[in-house]
TIVO-2410 file (N, C-alpha, C; in nm, 3 decimals):
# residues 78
REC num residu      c1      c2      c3 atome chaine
REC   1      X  -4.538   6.734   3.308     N      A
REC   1      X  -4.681   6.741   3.293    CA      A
REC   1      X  -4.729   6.878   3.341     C      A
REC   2      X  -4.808   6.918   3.251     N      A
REC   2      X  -4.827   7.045   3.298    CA      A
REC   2      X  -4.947   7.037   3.428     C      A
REC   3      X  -5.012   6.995   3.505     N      A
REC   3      X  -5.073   6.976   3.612    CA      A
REC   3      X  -4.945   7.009   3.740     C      A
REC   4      X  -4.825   6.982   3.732     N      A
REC   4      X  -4.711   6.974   3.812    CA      A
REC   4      X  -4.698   7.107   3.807     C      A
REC   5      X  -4.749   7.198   3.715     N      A
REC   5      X  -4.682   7.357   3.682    CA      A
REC   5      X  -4.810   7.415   3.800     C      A
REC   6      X  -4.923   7.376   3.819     N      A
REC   6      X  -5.034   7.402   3.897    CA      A
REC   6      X  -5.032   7.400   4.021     C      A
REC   7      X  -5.090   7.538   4.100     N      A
REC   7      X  -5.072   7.533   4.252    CA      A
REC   7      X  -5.177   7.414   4.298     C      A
REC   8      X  -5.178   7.366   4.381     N      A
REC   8      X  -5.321   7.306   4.492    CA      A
REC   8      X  -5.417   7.356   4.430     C      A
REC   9      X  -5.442   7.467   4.525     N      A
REC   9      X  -5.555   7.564   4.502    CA      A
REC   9      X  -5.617   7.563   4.366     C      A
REC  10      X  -5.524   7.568   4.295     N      A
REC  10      X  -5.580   7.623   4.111    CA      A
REC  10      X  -5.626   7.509   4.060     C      A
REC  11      X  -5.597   7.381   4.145     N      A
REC  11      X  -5.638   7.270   4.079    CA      A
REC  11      X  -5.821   7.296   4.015     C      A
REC  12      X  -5.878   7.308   4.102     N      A
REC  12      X  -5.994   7.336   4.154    CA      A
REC  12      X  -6.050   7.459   4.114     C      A
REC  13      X  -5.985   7.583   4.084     N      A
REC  13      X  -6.046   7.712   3.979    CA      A
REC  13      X  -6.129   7.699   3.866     C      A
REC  14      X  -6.244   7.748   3.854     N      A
REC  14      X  -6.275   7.788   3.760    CA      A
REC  14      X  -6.278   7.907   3.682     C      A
REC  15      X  -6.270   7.901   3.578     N      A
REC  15      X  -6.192   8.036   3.518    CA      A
REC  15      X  -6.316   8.026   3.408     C      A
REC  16      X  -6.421   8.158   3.450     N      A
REC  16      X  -6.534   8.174   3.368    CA      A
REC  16      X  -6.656   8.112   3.393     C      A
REC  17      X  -6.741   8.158   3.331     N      A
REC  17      X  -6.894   8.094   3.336    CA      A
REC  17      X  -6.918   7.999   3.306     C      A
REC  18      X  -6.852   7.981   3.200     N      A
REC  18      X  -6.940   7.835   3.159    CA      A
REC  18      X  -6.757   7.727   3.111     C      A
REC  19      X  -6.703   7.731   3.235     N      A
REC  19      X  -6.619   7.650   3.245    CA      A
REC  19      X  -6.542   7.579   3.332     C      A
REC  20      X  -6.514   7.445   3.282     N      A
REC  20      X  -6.458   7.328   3.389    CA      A
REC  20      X  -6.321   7.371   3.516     C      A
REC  21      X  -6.284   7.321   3.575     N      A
REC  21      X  -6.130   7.331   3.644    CA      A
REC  21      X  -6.074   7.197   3.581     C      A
REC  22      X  -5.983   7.254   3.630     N      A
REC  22      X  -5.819   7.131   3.550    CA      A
REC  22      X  -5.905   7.015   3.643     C      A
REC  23      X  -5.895   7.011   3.722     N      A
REC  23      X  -5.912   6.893   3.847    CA      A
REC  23      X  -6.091   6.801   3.755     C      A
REC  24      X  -6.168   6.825   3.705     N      A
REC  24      X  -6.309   6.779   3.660    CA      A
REC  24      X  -6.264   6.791   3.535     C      A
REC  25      X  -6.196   6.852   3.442     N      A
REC  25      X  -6.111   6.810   3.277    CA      A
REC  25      X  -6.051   6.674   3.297     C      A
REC  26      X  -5.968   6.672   3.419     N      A
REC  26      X  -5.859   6.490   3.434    CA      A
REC  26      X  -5.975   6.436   3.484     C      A
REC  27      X  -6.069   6.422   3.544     N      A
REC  27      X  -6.164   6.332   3.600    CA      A
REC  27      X  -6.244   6.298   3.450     C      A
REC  28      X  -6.290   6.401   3.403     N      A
REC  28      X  -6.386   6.353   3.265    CA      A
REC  28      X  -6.268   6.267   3.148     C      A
REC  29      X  -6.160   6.301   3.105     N      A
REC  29      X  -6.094   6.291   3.052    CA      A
REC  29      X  -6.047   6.080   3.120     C      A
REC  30      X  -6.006   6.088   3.230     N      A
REC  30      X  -6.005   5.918   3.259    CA      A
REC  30      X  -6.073   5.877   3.279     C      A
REC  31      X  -6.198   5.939   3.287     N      A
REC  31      X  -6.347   5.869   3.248    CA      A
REC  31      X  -6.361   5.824   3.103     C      A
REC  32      X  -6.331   5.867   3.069     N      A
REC  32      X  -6.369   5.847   2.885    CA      A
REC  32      X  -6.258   5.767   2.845     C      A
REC  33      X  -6.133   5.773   2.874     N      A
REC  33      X  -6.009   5.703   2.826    CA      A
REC  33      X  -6.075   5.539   2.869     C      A
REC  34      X  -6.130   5.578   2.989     N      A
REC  34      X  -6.100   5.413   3.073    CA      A
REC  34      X  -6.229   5.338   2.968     C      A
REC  35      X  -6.349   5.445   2.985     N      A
REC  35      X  -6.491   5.372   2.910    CA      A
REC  35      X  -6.413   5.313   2.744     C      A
REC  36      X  -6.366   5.422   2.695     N      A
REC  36      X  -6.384   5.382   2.564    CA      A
REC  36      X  -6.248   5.295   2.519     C      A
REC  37      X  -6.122   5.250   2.580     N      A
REC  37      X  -6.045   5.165   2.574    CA      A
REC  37      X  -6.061   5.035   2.663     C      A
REC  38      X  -6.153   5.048   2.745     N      A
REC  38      X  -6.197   4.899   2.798    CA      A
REC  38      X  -6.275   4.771   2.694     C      A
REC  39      X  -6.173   4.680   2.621     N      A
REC  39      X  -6.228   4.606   2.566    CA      A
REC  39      X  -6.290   4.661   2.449     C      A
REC  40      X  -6.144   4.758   2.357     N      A
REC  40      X  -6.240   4.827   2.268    CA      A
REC  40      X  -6.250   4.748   2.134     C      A
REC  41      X  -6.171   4.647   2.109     N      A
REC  41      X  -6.172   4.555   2.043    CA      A
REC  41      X  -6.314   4.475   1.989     C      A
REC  42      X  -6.382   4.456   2.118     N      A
REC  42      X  -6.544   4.363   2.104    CA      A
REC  42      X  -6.652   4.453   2.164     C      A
REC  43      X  -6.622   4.589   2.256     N      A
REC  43      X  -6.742   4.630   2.250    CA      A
REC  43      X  -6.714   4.765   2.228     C      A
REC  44      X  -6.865   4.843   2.257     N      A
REC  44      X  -6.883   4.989   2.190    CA      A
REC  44      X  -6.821   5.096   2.297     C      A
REC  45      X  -6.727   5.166   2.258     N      A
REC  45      X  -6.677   5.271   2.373    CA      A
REC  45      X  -6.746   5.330   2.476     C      A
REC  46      X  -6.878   5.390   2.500     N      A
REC  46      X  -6.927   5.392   2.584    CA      A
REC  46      X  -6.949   5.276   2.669     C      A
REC  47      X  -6.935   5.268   2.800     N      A
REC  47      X  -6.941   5.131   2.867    CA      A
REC  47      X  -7.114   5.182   2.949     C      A
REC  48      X  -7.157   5.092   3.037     N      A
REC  48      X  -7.251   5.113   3.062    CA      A
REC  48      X  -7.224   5.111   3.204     C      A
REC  49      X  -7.142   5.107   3.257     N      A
REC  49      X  -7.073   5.143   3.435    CA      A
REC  49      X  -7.050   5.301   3.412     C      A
REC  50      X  -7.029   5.365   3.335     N      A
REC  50      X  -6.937   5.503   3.328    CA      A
REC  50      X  -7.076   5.581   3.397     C      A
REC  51      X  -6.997   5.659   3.473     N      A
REC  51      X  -7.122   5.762   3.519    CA      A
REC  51      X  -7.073   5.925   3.444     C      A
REC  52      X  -7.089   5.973   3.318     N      A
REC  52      X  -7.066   6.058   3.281    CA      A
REC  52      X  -7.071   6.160   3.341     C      A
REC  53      X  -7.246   6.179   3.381     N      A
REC  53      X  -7.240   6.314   3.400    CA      A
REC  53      X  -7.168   6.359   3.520     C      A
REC  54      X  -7.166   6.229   3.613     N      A
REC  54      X  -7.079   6.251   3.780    CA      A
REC  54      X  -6.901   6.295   3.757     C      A
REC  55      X  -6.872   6.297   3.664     N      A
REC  55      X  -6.728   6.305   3.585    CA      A
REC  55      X  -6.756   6.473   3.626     C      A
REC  56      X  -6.864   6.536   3.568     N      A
REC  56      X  -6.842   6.723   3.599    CA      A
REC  56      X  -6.878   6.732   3.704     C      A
REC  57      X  -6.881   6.684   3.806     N      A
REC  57      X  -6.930   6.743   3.957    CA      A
REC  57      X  -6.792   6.754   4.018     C      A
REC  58      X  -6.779   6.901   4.089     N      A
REC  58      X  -6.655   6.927   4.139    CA      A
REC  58      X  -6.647   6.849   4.295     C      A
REC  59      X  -6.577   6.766   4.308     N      A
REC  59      X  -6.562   6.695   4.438    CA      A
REC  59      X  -6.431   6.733   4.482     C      A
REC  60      X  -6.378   6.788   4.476     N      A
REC  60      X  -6.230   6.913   4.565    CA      A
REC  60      X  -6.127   6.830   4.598     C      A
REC  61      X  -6.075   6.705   4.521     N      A
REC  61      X  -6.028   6.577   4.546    CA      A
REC  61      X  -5.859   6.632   4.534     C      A
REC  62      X  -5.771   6.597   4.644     N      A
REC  62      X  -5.676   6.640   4.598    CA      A
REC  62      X  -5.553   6.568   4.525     C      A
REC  63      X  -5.423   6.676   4.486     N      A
REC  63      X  -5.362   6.626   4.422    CA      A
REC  63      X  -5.348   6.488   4.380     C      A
REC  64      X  -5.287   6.422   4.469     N      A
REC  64      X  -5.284   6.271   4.480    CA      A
REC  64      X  -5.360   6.215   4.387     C      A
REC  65      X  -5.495   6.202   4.461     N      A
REC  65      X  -5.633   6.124   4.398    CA      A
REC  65      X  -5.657   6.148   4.274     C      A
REC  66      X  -5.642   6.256   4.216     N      A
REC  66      X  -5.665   6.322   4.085    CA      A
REC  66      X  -5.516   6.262   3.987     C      A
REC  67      X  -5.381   6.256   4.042     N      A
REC  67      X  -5.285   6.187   3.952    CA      A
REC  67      X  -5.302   6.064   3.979     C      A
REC  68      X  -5.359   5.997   4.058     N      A
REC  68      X  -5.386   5.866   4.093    CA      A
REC  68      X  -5.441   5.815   3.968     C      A
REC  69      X  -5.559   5.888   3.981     N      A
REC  69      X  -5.649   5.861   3.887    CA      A
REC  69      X  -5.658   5.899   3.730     C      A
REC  70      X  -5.543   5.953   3.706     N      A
REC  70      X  -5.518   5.979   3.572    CA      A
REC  70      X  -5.403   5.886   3.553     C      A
REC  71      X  -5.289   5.827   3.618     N      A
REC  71      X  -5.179   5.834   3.583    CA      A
REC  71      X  -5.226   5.614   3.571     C      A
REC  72      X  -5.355   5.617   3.656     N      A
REC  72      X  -5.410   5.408   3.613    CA      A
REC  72      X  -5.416   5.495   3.462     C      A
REC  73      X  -5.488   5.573   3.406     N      A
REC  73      X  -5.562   5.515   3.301    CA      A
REC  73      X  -5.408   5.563   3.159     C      A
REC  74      X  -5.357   5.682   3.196     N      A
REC  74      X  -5.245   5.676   3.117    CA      A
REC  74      X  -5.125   5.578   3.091     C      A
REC  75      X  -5.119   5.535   3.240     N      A
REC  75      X  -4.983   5.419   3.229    CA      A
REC  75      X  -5.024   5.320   3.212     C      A
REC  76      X  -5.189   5.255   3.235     N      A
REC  76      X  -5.181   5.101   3.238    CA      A
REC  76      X  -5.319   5.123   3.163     C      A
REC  77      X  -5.335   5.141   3.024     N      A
REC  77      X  -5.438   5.102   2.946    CA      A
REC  77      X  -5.496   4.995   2.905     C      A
REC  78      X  -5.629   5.025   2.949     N      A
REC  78      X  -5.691   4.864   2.964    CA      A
REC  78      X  -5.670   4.814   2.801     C      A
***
């Protein structure tokens, strides 16, 4: 996985003006996996629990928490 190729530190870089860090890309990114595969069968992909816009706020969360939290929504899809 390329996140494994990433120091700590860089998790959390932003590189440019008007752009995300790796660390708020995996947060928005299992935000959206989890909303729009929860029960996508009977309802509409947006869920109405998802807090989108809180997905881009940089909260400096480390390694761990951040594969934690990618690796529920990759390995065990709702």
């Amino acid at each position: 996985m390329a996140v494994s190729q990433v120091k700590d530190d860089d998790l959390h870089e932003v590189i440019g003006e008007d752009a995300n860090s790796m660390a708020v890309i995996m947060n928005h990114i299992s935000g959206n996996l989890r909303s729009r595969f929860t029960n996508f069968l009977t309802e509409d992909g947006e869920k109405s629990w998802r807090k989108r816009d809180e997905e881009f706020d940089e909260k400096l969360e480390n390694r761990t928490i951040l594969l934690e939290r990618w690796n529920e929504v990759v390995e065990n899809p709702v």
